[in-house]
Biotite code that builds the C-alpha atoms (Angstrom):
import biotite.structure as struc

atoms = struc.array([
    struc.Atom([63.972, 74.193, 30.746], chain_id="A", res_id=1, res_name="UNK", atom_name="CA", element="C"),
    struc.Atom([64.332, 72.009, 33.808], chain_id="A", res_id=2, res_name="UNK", atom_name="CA", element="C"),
    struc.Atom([64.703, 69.037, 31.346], chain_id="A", res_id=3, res_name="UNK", atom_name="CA", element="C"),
    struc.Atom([67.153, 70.338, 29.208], chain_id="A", res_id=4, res_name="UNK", atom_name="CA", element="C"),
    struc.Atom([69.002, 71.033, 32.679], chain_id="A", res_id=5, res_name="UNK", atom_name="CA", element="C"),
    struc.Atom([69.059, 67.474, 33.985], chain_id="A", res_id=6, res_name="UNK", atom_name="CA", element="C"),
    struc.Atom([70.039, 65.921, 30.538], chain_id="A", res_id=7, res_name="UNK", atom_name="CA", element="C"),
    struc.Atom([73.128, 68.441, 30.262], chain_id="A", res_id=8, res_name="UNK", atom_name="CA", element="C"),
    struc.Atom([73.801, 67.669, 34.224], chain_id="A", res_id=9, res_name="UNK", atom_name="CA", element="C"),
    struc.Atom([73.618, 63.864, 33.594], chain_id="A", res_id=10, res_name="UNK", atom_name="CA", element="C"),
    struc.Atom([75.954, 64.353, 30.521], chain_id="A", res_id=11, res_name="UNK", atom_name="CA", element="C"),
    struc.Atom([78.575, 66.585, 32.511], chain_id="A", res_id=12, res_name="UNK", atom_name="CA", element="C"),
    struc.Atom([78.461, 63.178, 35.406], chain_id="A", res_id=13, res_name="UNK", atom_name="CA", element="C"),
    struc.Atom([78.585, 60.215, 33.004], chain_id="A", res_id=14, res_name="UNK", atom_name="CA", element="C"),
    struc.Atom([81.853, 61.911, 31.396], chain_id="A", res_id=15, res_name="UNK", atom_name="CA", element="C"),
    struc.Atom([83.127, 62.747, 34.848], chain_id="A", res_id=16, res_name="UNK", atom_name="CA", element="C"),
    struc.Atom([82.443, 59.253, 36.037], chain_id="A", res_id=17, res_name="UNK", atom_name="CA", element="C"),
    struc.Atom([83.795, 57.686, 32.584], chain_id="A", res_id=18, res_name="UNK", atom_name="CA", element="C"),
    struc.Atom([87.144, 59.428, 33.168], chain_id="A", res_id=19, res_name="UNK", atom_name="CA", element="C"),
    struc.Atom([87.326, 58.487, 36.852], chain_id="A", res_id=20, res_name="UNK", atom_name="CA", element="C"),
    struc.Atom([87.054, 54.899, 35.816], chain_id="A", res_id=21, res_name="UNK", atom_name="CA", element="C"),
    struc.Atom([89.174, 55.289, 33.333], chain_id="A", res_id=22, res_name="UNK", atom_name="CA", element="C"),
    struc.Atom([91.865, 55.978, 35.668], chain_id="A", res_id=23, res_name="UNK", atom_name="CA", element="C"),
    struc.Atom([91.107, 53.099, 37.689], chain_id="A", res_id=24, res_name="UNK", atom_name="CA", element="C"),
    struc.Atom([91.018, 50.282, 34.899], chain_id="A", res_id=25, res_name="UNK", atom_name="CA", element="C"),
    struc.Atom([94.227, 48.227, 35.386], chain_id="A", res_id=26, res_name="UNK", atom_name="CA", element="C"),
    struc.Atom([96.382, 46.665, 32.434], chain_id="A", res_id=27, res_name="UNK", atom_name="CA", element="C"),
    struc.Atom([98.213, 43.294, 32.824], chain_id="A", res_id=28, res_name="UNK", atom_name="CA", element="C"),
    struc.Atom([101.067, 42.965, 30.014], chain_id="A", res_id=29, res_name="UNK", atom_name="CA", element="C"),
    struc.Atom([103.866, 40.037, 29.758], chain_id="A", res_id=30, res_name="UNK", atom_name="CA", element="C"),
    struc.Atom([107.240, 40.259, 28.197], chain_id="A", res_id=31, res_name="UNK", atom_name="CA", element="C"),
    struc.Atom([108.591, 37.476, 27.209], chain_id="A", res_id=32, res_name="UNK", atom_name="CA", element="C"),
    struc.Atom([112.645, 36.719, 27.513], chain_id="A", res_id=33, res_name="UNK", atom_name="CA", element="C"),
    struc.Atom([112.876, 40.678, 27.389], chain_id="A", res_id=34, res_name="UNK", atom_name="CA", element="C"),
    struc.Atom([116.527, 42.160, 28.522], chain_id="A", res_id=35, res_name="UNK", atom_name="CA", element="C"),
    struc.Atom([116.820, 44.684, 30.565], chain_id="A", res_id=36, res_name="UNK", atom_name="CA", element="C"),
    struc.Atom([118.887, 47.294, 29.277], chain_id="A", res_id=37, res_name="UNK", atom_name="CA", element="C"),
    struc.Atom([119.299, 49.370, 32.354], chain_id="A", res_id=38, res_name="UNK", atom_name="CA", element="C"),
    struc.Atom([119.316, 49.670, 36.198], chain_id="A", res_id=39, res_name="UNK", atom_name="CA", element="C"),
    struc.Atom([118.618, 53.256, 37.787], chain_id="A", res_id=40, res_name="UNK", atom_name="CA", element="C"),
    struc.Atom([117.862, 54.492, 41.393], chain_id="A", res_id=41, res_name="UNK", atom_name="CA", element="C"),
    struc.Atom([115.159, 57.561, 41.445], chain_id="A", res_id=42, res_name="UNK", atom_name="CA", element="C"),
    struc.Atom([114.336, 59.629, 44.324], chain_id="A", res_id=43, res_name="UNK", atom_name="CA", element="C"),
    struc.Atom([111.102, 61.189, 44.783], chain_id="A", res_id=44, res_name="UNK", atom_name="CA", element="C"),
    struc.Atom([110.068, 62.727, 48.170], chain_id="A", res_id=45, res_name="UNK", atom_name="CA", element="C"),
    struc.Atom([112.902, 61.430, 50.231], chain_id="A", res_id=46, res_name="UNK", atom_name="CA", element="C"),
    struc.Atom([112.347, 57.976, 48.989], chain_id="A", res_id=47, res_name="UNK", atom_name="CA", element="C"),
    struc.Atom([114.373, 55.641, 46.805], chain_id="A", res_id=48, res_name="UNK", atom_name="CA", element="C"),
    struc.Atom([112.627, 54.123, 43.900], chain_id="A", res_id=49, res_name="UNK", atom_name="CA", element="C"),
    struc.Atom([113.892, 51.207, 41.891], chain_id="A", res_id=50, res_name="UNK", atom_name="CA", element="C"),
    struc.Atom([113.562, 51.053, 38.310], chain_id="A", res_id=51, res_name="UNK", atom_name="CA", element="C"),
    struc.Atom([114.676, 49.200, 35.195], chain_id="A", res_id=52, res_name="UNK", atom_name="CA", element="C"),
    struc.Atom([114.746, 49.538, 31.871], chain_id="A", res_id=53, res_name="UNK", atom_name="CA", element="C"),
    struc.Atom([113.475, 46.557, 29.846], chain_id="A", res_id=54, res_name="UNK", atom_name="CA", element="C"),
    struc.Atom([112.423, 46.005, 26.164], chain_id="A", res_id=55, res_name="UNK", atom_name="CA", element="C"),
    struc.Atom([111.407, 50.396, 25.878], chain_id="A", res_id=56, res_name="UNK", atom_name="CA", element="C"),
    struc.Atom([109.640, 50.375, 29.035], chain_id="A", res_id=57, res_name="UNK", atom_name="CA", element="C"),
    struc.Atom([110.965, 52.080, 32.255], chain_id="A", res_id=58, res_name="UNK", atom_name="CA", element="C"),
    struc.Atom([109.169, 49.115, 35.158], chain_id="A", res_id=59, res_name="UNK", atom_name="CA", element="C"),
    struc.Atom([109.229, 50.098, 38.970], chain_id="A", res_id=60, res_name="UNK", atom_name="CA", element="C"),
    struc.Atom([110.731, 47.696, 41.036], chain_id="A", res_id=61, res_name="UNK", atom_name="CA", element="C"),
    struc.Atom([109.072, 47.847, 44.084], chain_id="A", res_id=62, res_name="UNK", atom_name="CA", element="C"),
    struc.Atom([111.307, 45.349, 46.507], chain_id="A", res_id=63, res_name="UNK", atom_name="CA", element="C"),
    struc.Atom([115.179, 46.254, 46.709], chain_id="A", res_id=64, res_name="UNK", atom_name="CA", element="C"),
    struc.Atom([116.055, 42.850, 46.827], chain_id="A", res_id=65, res_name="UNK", atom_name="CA", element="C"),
    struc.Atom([114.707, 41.764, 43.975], chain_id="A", res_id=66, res_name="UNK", atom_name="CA", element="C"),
    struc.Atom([115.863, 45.179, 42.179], chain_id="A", res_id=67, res_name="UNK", atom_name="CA", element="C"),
    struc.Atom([119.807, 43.988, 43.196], chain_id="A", res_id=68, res_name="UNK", atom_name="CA", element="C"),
    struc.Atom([118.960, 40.130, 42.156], chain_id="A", res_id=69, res_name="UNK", atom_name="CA", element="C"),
    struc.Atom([118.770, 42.032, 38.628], chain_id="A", res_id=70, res_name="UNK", atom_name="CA", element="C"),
    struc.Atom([121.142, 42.286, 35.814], chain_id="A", res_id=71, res_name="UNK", atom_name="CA", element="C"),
    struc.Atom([121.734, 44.355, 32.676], chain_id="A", res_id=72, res_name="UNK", atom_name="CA", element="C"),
    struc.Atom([122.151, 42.572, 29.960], chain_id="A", res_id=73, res_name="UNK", atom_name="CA", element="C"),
    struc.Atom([120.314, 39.666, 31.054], chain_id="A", res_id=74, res_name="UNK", atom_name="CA", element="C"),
    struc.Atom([117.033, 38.752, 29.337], chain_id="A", res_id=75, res_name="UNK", atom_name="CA", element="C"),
    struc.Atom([113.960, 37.753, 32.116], chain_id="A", res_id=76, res_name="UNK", atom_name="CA", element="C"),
    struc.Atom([110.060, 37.304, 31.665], chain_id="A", res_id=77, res_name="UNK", atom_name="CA", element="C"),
    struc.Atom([108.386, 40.091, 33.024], chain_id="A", res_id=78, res_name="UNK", atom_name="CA", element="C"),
    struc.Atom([104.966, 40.623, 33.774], chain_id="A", res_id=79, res_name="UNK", atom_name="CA", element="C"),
    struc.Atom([103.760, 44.214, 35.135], chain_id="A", res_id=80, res_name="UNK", atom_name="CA", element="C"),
    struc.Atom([100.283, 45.749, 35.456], chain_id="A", res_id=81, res_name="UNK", atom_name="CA", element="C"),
    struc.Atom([99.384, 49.711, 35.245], chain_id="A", res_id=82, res_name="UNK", atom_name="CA", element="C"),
    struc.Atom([97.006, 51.948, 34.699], chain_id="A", res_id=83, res_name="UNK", atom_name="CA", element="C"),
    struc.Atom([96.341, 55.601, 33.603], chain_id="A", res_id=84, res_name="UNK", atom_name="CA", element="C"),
    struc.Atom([97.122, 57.456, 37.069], chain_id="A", res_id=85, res_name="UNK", atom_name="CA", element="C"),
    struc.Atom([99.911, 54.849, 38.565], chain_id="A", res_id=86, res_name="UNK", atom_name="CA", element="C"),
    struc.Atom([103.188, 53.733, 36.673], chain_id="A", res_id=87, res_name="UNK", atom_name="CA", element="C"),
    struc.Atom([104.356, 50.304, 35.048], chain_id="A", res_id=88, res_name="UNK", atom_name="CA", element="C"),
    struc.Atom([104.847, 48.139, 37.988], chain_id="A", res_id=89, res_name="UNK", atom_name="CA", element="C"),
    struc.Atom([106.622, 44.711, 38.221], chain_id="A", res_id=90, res_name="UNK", atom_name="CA", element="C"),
    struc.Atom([104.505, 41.675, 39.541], chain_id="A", res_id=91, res_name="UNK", atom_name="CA", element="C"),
    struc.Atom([106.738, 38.829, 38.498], chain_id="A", res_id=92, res_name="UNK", atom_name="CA", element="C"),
    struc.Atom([109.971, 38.662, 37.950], chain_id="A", res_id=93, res_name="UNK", atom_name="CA", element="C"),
    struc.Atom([111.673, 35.356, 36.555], chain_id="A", res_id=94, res_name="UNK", atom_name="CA", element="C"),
    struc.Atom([115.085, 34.357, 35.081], chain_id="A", res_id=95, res_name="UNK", atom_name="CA", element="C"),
    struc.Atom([114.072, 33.270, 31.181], chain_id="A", res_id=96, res_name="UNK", atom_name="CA", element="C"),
    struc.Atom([117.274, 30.483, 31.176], chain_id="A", res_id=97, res_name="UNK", atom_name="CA", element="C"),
    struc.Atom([115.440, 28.980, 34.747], chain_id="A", res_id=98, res_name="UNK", atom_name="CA", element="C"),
    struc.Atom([112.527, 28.037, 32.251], chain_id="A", res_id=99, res_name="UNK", atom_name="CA", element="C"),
    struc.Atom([114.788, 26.462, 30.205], chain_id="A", res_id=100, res_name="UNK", atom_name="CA", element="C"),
    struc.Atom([114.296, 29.289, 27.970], chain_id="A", res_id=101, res_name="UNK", atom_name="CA", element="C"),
    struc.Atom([111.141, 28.410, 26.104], chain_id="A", res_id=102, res_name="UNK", atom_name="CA", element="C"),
    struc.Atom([108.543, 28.726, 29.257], chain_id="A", res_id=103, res_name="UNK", atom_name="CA", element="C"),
    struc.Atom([108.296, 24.807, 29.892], chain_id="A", res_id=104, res_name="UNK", atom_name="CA", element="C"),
])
């Protein structure tokens, strides 16, 4: 009885532990000469976030600054990192014509 106990206890803690990590594991993804398609301003809890809308993926801009350097209709390399409990957020931003637009 008590074994059958700890093996159902250990079970229930690996899977709780699995989905914690889970959560945690972050995800690096590139786009390449992607154009963003919209600009939008969302408030949540009395703060301003900065968003745009690139390639079918909503990306949080997390510096104003670089969220006004942006414009629609102009086509940038992107790379943004997220994870399970936390949003698509932008790490890099970069004009794709300052490349010379292949990435040289």
């Amino acid at each position: 009885m008590k074994k059958a106990l700890w093996t159902i206890l250990s079970i229930v803690i690996i899977v709780m532990v699995s989905f914690y990590l889970q959560t945690k594991i972050v995800h690096h993804e590139k786009i390449k000469d992607g154009e963003v398609t919209e600009k939008y301003k969302k408030e949540i809890n009395h703060k301003t976030n900065y968003y745009i809308f690139a390639e079918g993926r909503a990306l949080k801009i997390e510096d104003h600054n670089t969220w006004n350097l942006i414009h629609e209709g102009d086509h940038y390399d992107i790379e943004y990192e997220y994870s399970d409990a936390h949003p698509p957020v932008v790490t890099f931003i970069g004009s794709f014509d300052e490349k010379g637009g292949s990435g040289h």
